[in-house]
Backbone bond lengths (Angstrom), bond angles and torsions (degrees), N, CA, C in turn:
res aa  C-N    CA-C-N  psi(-1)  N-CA   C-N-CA  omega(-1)  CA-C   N-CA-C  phi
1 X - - - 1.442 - - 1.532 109.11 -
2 X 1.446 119.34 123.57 1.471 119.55 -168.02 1.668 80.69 -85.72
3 X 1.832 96.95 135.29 1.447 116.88 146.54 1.199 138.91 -46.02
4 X 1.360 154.11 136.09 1.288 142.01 -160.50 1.598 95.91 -93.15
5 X 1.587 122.11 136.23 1.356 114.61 172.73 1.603 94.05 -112.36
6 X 1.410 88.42 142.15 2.042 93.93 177.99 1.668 97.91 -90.15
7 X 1.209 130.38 143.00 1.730 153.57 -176.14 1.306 88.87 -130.73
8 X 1.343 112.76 164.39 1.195 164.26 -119.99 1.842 120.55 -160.38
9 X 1.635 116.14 108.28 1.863 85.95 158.16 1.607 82.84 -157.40
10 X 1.393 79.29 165.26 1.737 89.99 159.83 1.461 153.39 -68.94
11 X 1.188 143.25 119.41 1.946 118.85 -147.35 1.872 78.09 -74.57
12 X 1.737 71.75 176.31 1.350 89.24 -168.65 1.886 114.38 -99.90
13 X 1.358 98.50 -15.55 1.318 88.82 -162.51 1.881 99.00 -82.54
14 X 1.274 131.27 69.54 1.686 129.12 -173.23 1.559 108.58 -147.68
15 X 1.508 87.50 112.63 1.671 113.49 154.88 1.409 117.42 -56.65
16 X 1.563 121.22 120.23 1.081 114.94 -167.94 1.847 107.91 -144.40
17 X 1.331 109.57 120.89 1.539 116.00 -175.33 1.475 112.31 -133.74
18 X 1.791 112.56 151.44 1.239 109.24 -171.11 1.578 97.93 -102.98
19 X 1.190 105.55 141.45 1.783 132.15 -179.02 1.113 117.60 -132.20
20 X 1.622 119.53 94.38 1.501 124.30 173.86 1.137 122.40 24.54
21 X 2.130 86.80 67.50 1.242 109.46 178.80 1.398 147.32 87.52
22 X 1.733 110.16 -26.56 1.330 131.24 166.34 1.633 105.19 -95.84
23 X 0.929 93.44 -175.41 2.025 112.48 -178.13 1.407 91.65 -121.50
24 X 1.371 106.94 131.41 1.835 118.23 170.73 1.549 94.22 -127.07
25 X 1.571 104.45 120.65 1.775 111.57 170.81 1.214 89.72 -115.91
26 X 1.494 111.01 167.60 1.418 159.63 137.36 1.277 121.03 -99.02
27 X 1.758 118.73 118.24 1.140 123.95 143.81 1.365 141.59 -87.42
28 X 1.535 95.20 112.32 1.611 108.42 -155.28 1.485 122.94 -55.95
29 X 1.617 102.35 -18.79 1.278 102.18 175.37 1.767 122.73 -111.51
30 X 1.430 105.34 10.69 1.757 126.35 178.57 1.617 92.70 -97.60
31 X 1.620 116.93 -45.75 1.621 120.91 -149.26 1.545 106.57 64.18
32 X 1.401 122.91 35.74 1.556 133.58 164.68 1.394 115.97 -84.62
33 X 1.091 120.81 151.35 1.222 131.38 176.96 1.646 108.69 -127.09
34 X 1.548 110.03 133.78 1.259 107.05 168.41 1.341 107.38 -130.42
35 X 1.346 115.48 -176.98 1.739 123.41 157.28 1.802 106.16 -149.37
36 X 1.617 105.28 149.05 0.850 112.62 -173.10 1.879 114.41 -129.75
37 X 1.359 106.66 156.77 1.587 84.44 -174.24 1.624 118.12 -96.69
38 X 1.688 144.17 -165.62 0.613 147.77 -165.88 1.965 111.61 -46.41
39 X 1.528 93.61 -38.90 1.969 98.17 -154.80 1.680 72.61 -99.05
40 X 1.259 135.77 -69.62 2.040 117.78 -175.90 1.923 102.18 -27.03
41 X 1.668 121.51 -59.32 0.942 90.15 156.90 1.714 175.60 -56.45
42 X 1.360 76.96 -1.54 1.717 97.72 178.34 1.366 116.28 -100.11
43 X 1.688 110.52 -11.56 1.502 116.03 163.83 1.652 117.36 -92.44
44 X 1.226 84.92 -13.07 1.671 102.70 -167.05 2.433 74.83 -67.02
45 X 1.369 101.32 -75.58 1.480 86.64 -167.84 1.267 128.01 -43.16
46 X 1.474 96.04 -25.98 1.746 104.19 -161.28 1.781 93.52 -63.95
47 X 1.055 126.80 -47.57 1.331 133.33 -174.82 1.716 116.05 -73.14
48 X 1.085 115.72 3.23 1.433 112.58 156.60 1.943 115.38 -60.26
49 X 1.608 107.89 -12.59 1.394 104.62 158.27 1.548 102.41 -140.22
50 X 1.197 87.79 167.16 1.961 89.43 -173.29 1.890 109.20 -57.54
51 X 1.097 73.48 141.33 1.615 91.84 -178.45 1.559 117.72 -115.06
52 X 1.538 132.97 136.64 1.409 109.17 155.01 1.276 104.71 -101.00
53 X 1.433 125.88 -171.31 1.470 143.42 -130.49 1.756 77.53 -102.33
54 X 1.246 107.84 -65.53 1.644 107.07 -160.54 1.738 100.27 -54.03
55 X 1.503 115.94 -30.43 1.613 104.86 166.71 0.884 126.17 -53.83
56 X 1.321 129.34 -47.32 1.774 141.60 -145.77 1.556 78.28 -93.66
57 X 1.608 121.26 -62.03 1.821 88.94 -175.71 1.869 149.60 -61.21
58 X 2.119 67.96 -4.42 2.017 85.72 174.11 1.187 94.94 -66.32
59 X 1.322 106.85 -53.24 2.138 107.30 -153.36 1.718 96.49 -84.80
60 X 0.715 129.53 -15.43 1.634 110.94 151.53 1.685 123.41 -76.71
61 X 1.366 105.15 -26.20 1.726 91.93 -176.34 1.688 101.16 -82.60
62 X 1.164 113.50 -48.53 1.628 116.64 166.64 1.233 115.17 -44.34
63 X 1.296 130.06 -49.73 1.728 131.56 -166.95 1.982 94.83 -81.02
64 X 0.716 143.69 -12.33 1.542 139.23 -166.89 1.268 101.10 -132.37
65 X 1.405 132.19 -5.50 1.354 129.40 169.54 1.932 129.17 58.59
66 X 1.793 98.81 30.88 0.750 135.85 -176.75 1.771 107.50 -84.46
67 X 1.489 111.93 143.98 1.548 114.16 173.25 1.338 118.39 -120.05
68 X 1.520 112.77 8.42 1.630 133.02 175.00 1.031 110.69 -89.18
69 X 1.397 120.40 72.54 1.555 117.18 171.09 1.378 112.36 -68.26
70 X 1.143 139.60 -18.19 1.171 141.17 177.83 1.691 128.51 -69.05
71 X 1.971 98.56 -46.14 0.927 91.84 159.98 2.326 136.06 -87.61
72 X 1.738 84.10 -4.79 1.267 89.98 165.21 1.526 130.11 -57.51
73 X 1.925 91.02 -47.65 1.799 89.81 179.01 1.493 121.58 -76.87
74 X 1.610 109.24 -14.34 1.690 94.60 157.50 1.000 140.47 -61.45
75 X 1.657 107.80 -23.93 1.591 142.27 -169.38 1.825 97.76 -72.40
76 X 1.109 110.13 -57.05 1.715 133.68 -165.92 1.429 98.62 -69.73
77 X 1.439 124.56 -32.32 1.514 125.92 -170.85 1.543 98.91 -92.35
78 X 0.729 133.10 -40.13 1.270 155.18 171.51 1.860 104.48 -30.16
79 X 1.193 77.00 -81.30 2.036 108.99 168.18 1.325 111.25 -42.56
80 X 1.210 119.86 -49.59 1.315 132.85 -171.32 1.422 122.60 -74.38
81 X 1.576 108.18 -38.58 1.300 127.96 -178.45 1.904 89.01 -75.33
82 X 0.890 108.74 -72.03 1.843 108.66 178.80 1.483 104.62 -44.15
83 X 1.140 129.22 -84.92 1.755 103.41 173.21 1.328 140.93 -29.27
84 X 1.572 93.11 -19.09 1.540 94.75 178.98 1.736 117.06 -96.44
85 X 1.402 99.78 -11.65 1.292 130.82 -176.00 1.296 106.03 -64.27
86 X 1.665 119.54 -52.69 1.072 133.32 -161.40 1.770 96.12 -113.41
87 X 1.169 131.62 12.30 1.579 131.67 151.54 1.748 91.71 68.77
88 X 1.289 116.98 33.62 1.610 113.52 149.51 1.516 114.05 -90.97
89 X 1.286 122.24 -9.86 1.543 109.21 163.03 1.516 106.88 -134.10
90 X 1.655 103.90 -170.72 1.492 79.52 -157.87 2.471 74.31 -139.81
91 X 1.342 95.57 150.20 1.477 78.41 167.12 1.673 109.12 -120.60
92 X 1.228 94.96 166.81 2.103 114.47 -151.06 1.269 96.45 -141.37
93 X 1.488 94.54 104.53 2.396 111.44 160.12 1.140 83.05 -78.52
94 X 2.030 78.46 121.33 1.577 103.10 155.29 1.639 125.09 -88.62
C-alpha cells in the first residue's frame, strides 16, 4: 500500500513583486498584502510546483549553505504552517 506523501504549492490567485530584497504579494481575492524575506522567498519559488517538506528543506539548506537541517525544517514548517494559515499555499495527498 503506497503511503500518502503530503506536497506543497502555491495558490494561484497572487500578485507578487520584489522590494529591496523581500517578496511583497497580494491576494487578489483577500485584498491582503504580505512580505516575505530573502529564504520565504526561495520557498515562495520552490512551490511554484508541488513540493514536499523534506524537499524545500534540501533546497534551503543547499541554497543558504547551511548544515542545520534541523533547524531549517522547523524554519520551513513554520513558513508553511503560516502560508497555509493565510491560504497562500495549498497542501496536496500524493
Amino acid at each position: 500500500m503506497k503511503e500518502d506523501i503530503m506536497r506543497y504549492e502555491r495558490s494561484a490567485n497572487m500578485m507578487v513583486a520584489e522590494m529591496d530584497g523581500d517578496l511583497v504579494m497580494m491576494d487578489i481575492d483577500q485584498g491582503s498584502y504580505f512580505a516575505i524575506n530573502p529564504v520565504g522567498g526561495h520557498l515562495w519559488q520552490q512551490l511554484e510546483t508541488p513540493q514536499t517538506l523534506a524537499g524545500l528543506v534540501e533546497s534551503v539548506t543547499k541554497a543558504f549553505a547551511t548544515d542545520d537541517a534541523s533547524q531549517v525544517k522547523t524554519d520551513v514548517e513554520g513558513f508553511l504552517a503560516d502560508m497555509a494559515h493565510n491560504n497562500l499555499i495549498r497542501e496536496i495527498r500524493a
